[in-house]
Residue frames relative to the residue before (quaternion, step in Angstrom):
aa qw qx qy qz dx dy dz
X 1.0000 0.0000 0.0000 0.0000 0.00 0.00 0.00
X 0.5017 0.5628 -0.4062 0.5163 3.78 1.20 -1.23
X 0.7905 0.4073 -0.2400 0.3895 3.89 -0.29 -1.47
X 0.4673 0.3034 -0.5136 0.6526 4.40 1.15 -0.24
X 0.6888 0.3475 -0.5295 0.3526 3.78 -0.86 -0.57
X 0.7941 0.2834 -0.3611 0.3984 3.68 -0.01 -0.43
X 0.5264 0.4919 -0.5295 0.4480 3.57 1.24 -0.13
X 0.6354 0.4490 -0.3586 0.5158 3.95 0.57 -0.93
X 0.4954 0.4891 -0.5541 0.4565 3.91 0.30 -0.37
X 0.7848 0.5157 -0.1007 0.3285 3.37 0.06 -1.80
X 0.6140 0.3616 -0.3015 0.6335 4.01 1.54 -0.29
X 0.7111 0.4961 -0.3306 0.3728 3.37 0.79 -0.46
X 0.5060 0.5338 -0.2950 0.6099 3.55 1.57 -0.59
X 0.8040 0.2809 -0.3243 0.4116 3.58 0.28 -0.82
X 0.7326 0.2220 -0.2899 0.5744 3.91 0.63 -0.53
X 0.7553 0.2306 -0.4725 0.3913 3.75 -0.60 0.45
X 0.8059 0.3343 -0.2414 0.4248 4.01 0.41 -1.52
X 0.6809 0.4617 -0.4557 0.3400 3.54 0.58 0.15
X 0.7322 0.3761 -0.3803 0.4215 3.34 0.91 -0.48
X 0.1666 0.7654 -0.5204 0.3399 3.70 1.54 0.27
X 0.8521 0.3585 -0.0208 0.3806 2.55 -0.63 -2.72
X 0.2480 0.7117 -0.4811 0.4477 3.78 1.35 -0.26
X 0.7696 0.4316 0.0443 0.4685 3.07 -0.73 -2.34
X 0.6706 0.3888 -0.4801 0.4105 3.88 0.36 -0.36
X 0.7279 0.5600 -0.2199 0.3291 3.14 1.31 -1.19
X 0.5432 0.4083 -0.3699 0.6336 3.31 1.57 -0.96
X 0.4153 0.6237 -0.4903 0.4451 3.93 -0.05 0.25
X 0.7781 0.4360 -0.1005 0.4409 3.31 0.19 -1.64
X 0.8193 0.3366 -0.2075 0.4152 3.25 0.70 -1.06
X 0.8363 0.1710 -0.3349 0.3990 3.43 1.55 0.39
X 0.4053 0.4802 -0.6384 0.4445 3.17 0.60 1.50
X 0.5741 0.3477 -0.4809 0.5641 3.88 0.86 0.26
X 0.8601 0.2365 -0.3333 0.3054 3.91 0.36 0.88
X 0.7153 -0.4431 0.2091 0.4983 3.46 -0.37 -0.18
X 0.2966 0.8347 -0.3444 0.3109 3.40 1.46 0.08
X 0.7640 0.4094 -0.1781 0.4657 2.63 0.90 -1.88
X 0.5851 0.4392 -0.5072 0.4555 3.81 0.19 0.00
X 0.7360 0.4111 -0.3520 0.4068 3.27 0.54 -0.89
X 0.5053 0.4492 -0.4817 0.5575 4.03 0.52 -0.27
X 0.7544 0.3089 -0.4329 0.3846 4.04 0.05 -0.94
X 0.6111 0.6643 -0.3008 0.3081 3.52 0.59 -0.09
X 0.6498 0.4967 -0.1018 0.5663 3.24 1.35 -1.29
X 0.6358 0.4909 -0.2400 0.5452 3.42 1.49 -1.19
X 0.3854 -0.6777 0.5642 0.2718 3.95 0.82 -0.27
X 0.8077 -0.5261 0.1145 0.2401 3.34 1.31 0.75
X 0.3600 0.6905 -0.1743 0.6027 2.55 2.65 0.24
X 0.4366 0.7168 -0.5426 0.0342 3.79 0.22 -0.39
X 0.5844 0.3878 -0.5625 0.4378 3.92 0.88 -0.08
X 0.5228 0.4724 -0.4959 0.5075 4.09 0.82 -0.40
X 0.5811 0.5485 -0.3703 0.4736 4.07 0.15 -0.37
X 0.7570 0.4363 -0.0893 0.4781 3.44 0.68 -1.54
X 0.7034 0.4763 -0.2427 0.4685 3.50 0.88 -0.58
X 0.5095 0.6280 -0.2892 0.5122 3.24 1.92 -0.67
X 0.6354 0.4603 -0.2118 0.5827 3.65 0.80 -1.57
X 0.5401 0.4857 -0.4667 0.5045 4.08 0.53 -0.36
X 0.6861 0.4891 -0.3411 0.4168 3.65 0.14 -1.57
X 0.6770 0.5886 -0.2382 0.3721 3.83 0.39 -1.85
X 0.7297 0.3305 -0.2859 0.5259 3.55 1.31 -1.28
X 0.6119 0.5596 -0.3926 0.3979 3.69 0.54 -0.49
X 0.8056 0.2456 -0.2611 0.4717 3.72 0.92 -0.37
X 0.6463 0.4772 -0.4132 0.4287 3.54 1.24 0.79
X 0.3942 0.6952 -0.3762 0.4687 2.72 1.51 0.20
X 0.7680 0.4425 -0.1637 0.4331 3.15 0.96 -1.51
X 0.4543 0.6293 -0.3124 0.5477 3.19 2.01 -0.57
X 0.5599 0.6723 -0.2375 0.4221 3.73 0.54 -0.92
X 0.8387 0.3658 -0.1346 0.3804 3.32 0.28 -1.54
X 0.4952 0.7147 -0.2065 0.4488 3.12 1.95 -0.93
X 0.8808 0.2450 -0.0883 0.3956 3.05 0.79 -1.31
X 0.3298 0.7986 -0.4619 0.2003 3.65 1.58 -0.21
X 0.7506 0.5670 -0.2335 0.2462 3.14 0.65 -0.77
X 0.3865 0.7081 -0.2637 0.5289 3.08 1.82 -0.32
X 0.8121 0.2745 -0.3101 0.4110 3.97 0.88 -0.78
X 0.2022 0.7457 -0.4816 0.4136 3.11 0.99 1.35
X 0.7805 0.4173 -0.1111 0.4521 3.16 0.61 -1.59
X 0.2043 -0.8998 0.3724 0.0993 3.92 0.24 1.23
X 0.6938 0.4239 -0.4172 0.4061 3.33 1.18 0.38
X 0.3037 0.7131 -0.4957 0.3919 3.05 1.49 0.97
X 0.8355 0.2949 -0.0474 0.4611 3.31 0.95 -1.17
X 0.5782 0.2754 -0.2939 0.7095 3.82 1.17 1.06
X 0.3341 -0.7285 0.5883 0.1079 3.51 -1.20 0.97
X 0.7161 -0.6044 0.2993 0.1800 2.85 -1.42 2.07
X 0.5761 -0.4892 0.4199 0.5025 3.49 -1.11 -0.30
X 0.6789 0.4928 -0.1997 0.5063 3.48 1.65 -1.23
X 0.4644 0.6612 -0.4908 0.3261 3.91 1.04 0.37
X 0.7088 -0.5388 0.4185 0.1791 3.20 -0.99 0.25
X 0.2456 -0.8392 0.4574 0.1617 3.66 0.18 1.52
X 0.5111 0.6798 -0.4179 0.3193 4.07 0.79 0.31
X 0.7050 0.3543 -0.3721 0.4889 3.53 -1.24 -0.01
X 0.6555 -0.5151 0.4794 0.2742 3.08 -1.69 0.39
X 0.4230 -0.5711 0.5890 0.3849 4.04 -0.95 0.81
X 0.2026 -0.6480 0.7334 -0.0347 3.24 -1.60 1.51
X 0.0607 0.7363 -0.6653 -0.1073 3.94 -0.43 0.55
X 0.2702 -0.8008 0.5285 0.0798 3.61 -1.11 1.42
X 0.2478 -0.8075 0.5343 0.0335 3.99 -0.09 0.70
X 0.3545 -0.7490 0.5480 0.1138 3.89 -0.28 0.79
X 0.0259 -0.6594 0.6977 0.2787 3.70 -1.07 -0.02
X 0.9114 -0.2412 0.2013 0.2657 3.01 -2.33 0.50
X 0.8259 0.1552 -0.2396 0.4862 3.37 -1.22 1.87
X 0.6764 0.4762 -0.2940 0.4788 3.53 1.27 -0.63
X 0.0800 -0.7624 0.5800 0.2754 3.50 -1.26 -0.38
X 0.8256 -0.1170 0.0827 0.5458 3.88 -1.24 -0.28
X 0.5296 0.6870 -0.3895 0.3094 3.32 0.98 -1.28
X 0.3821 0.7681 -0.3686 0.3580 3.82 1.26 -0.99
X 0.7987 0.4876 -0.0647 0.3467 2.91 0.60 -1.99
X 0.5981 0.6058 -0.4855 0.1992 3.67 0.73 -1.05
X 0.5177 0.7025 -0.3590 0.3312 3.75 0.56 -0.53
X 0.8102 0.3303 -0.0122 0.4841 2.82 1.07 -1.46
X 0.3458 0.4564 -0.5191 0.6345 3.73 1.81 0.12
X 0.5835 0.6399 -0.4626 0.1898 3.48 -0.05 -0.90
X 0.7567 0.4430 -0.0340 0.4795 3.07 0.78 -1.49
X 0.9004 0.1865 -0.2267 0.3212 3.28 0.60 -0.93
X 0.0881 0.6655 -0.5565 0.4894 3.05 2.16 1.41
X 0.8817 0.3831 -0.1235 0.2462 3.26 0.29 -1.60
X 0.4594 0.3473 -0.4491 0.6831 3.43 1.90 0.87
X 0.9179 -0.3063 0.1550 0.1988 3.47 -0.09 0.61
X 0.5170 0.6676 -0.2699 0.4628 3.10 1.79 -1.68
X 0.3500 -0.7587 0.5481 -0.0391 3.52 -0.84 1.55
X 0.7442 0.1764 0.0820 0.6390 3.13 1.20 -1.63
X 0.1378 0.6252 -0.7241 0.2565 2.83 -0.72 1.97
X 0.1851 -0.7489 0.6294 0.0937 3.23 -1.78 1.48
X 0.0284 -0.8445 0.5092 0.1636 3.44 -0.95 0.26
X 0.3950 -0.6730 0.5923 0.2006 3.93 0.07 1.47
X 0.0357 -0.6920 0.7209 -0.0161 3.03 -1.77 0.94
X 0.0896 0.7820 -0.6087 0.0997 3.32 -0.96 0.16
X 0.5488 -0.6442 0.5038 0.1732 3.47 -1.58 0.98
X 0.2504 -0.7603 0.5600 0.2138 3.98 -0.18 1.47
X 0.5640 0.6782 -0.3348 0.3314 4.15 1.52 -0.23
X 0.8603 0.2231 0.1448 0.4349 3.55 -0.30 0.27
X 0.7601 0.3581 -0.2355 0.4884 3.35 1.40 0.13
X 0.2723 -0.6538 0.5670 0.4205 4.03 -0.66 -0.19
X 0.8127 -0.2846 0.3227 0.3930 2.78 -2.03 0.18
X 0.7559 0.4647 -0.1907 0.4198 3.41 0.56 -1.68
X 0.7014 0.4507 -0.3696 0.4103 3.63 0.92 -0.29
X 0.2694 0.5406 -0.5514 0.5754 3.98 1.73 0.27
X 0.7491 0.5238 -0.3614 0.1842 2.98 -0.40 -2.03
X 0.7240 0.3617 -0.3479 0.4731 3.51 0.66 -1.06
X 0.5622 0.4820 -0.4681 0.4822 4.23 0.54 -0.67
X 0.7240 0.4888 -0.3853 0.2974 3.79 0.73 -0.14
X 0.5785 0.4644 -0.3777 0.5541 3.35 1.62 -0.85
X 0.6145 0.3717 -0.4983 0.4857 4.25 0.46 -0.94
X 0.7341 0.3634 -0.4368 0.3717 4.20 -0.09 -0.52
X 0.5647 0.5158 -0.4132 0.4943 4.18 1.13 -0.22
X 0.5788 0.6339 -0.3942 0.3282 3.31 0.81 -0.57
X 0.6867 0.5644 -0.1449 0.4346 3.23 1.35 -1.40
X 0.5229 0.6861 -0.2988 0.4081 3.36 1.79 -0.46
X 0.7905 0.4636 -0.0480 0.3973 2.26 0.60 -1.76
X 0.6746 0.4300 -0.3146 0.5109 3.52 1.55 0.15
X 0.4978 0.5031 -0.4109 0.5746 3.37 1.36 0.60
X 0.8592 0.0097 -0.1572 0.4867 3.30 0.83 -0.14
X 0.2297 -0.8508 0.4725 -0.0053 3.30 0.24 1.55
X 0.7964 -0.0670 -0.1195 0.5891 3.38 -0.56 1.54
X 0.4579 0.6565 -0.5204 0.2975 3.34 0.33 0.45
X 0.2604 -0.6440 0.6161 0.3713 4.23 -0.59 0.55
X 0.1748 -0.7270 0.6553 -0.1075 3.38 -1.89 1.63
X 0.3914 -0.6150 0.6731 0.1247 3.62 -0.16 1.52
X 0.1842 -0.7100 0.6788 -0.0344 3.07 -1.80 0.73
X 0.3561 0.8081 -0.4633 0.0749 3.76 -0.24 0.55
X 0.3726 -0.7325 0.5505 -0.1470 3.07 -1.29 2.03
X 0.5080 -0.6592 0.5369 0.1385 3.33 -1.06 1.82
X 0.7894 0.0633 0.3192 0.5206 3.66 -0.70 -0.84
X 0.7770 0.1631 0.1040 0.5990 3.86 -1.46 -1.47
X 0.6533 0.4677 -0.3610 0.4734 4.06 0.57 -1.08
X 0.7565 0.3801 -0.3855 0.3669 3.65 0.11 -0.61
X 0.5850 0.4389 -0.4288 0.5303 3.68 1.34 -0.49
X 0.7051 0.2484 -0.5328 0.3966 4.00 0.33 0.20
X 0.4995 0.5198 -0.5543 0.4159 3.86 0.57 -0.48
X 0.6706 0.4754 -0.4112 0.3940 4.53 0.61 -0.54
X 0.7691 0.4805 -0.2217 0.3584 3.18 1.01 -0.91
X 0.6431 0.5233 -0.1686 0.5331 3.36 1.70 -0.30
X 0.4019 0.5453 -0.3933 0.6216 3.66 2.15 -0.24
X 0.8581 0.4649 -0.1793 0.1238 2.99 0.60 -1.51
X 0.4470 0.6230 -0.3625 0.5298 3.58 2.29 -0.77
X 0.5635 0.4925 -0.4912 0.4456 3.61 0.50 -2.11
X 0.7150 0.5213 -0.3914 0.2527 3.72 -0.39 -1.79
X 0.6945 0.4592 -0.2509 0.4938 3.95 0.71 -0.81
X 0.5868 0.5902 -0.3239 0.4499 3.78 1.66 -0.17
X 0.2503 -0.8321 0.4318 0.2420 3.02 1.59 -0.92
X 0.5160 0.5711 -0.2603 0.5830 3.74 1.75 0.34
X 0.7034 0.4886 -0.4188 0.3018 3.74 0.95 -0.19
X 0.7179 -0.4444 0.5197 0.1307 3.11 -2.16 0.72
X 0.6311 0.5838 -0.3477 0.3743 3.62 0.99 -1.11
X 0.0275 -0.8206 0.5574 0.1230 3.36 -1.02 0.86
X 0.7605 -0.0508 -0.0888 0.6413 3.57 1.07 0.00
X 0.3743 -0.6098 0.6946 0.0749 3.37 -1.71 1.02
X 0.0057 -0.7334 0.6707 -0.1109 3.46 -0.83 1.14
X 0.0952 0.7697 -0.6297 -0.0451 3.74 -1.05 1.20
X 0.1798 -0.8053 0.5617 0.0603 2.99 -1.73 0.10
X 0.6614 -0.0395 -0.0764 0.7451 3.23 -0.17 1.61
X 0.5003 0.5511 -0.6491 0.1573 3.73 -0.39 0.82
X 0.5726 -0.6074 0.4961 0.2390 3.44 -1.15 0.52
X 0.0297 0.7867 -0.6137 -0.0603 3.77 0.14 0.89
X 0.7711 0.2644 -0.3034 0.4934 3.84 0.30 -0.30
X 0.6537 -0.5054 0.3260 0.4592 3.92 1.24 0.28
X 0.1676 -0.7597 0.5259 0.3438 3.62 -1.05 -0.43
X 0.4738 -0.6671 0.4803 0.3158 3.29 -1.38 -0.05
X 0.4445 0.6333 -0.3821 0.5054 3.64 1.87 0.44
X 0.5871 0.5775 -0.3186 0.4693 3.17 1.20 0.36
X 0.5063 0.4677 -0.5015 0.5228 3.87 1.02 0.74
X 0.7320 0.3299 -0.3654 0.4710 3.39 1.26 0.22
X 0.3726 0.6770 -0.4748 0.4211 3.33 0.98 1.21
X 0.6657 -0.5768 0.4516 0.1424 3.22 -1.81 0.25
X 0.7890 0.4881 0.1589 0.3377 3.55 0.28 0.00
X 0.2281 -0.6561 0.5717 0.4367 4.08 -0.19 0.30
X 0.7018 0.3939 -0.4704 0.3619 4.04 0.05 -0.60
X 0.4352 0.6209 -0.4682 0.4538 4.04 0.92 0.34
X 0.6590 0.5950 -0.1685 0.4282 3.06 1.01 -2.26
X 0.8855 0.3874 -0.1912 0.1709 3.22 0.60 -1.15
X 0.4410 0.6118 -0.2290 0.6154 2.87 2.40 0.43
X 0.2739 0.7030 -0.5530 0.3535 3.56 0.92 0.67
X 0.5478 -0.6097 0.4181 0.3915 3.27 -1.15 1.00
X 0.8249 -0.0398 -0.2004 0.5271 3.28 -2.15 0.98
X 0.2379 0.7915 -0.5617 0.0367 4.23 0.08 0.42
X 0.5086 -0.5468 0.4110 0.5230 3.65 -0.23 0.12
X 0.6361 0.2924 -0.5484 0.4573 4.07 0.38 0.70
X 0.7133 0.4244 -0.4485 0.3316 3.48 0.57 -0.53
X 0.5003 0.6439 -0.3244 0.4795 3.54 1.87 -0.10
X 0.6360 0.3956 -0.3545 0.5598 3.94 1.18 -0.87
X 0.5107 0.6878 -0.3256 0.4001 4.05 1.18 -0.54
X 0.6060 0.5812 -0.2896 0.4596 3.39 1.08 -0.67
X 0.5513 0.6297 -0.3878 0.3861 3.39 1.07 -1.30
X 0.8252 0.4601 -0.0038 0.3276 3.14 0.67 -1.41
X 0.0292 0.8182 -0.5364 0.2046 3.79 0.84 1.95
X 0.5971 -0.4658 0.5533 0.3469 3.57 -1.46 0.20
X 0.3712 -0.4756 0.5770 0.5506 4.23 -0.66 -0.15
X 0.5437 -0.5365 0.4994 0.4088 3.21 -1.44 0.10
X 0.4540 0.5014 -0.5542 0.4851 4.38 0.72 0.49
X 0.7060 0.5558 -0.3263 0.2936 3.50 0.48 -0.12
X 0.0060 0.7937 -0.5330 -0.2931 3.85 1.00 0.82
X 0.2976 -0.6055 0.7381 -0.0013 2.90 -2.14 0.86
X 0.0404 -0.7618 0.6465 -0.0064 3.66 -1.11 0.59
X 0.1198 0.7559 -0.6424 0.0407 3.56 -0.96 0.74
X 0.4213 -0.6840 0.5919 0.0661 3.20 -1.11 2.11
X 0.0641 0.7248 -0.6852 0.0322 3.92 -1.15 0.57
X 0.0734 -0.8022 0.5625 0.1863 3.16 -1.29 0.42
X 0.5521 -0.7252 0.2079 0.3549 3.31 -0.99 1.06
X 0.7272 0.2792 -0.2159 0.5887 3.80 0.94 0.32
X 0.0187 0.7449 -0.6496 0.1510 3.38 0.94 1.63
X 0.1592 -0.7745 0.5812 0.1925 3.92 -0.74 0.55
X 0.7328 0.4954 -0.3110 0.3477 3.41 0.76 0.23
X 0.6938 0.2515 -0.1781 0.6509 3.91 1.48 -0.61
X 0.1043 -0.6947 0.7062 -0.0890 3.66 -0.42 2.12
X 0.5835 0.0281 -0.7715 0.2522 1.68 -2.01 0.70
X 0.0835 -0.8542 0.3420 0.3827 3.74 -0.25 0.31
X 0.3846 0.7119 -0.5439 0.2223 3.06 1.28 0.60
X 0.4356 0.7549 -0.3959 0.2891 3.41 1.83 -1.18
X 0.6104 0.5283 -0.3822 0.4498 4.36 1.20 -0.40
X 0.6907 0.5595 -0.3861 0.2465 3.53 1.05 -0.38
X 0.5396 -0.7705 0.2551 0.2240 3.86 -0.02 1.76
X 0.5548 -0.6478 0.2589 0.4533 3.83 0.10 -0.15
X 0.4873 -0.7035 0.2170 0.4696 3.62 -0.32 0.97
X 0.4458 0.6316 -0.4058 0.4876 3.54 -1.10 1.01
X 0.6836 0.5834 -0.1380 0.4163 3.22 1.30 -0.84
X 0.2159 -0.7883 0.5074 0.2730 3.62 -0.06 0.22
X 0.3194 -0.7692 0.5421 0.1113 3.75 -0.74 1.63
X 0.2735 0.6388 -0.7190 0.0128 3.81 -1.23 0.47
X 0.3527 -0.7224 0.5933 0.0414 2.86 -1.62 1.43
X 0.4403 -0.7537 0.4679 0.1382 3.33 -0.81 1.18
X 0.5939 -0.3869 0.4256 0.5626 3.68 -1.05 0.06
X 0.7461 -0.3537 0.4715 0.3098 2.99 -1.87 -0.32
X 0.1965 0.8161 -0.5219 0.1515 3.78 0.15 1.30
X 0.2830 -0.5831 0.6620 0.3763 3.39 -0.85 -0.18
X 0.8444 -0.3320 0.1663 0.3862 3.58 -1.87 0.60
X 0.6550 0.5993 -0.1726 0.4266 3.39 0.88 -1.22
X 0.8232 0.4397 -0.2383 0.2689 2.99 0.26 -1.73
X 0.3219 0.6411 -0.5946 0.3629 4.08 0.82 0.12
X 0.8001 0.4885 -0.1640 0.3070 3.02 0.43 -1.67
X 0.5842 0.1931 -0.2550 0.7459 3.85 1.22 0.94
X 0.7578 0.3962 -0.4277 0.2930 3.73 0.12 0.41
X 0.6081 -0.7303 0.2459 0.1911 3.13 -0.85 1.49
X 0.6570 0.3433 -0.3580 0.5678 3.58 1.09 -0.88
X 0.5980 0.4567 -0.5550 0.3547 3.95 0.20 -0.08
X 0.3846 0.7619 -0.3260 0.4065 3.65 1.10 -0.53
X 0.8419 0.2890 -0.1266 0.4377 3.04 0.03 -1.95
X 0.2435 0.7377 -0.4124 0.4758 3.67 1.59 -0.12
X 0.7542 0.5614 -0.1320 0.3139 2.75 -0.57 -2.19
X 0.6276 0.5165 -0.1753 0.5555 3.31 0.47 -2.36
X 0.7015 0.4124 -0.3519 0.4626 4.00 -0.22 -1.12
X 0.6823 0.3594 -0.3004 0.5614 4.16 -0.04 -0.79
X 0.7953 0.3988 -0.3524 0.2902 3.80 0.47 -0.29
X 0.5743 0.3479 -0.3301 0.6634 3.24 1.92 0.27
X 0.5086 0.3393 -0.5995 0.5165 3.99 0.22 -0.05
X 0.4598 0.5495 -0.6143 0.3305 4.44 0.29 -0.11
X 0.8334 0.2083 -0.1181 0.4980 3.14 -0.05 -1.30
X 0.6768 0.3849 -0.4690 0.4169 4.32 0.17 -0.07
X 0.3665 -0.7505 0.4848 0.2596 3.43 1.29 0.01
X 0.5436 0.6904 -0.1843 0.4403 3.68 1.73 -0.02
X 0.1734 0.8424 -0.4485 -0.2430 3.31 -0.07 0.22
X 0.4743 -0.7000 0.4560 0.2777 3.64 -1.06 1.00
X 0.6071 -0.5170 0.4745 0.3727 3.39 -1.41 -0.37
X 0.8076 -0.2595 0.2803 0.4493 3.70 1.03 0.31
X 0.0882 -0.7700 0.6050 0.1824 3.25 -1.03 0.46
């Protein structure tokens, strides 16, 4: 009985009171800034109905999360078989901070089920490591991509912490003048850091503090402008404050998602079909009316 009470302590803290005190906080910090006009504006005057939405979105991806962590264990989920299908365009998928491939299964789902044959998902440990030590397991594990599919254009898309390495790794290849990468797509990524990060774990939390001296050396490092870029944001992200800290560098195409918390893109269907649209106008160089 002792060991269910602390398991139920411990689900209840993670799916209902954390994304609360979240939302109190992203609250706080934008009615003490210009935010807050701007959220009541966009919202048509609704922002606790907005907010209460992003509350719901985090409280059941959360629960979505835990369900599925286990899944980014198993590594031939997240690299196509010898017996997969050689079609669709290479998609490389990039996690953000605490998560792993598992992020992604939704979204293999789907873009198994348009066709996309070859789909990578990077993992990495958020424990024990800096930013710059990912970064480098990402260029030795792109390499390997990029030798499965020689000359071939490879979309990149980056959760959160993932979308600041998928920029920085558009952005070296780009100065090589040798890369494959035709568009960088993020979601939810901290470009100026956050300040939800003194309630993290860790120096690679620490080191994502808002304007910190990595998210300052991070700047250095842009796509050329021939390289389209896209960064998804939602207006009542409860996890990357300031919320201006979501706005991508200029050059970037902006789309704003429904009301989600951090998580919730990452299981919601119309951001998806987004996503799915910018990852074929990459390579048809076309852009359609929608799918």
């Amino acid at each position: 009985f002792f060991m269910s009470s602390i398991i139920a302590v411990i689900l209840i803290a993670v799916f209902l009171l954390m994304p609360l005190v979240a939302y109190l906080i992203f609250w706080y910090e934008a009615a003490n800034s210009p935010y807050g006009r701007t959220l009541e504006q966009e919202s048509n005057g609704k922002p606790f109905l907005w907010m209460l939405r992003g509350l719901l979105s985090s409280i059941c991806s959360n629960m979505v999360v835990v369900c599925l962590f286990p899944l980014g264990f198993i590594k031939k989920l997240w690299r196509p078989g010898p017996n997969d299908p050689k079609e669709g365009t290479p998609v490389v998928l990039i996690h953000g901070l605490y998560h792993n491939a598992s992020a992604w299964a939704f979204y293999r789902w789907r873009l198994r089920r348009k066709g996309y044959g070859r789909i990578y998902a990077f993992t990495y440990s958020s424990w024990n490591s800096t930013f710059w030590d990912i970064y480098g397991k990402l260029e030795t594990w792109m390499a390997r991509v990029e030798r499965d599919c020689p000359g071939e254009d490879i979309v990149m898309v980056g959760h959160s912490m993932g979308g600041l390495l998928a920029k920085t790794y558009a952005a070296k290849r780009d100065a090589s003048q040798s890369s494959g990468i035709r568009r960088v797509i993020t979601i939810g990524s901290p470009y100026k850091g956050s300040k939800m990060v003194v309630f993290g774990l860790g120096l690679l939390a620490d080191s994502l503090r808002y304007q910190g001296p990595l998210i300052r050396e991070l700047e250095n490092f842009e796509p050329s402008s021939s390289l389209p870029c896209v960064a998804f944001y939602s207006p009542v992200d409860n996890m990357v404050l300031p919320p201006e800290s979501l706005m991508p560098p200029s050059g970037w195409t902006r789309e704003r998602t429904a009301p989600l918390g951090h998580m919730g893109a990452l299981y919601h269907g119309p951001t998806f079909k987004r996503v799915l649209w910018y990852i074929e106008e990459a390579v048809s160089g076309i852009r359609k009316g929608g799918i």
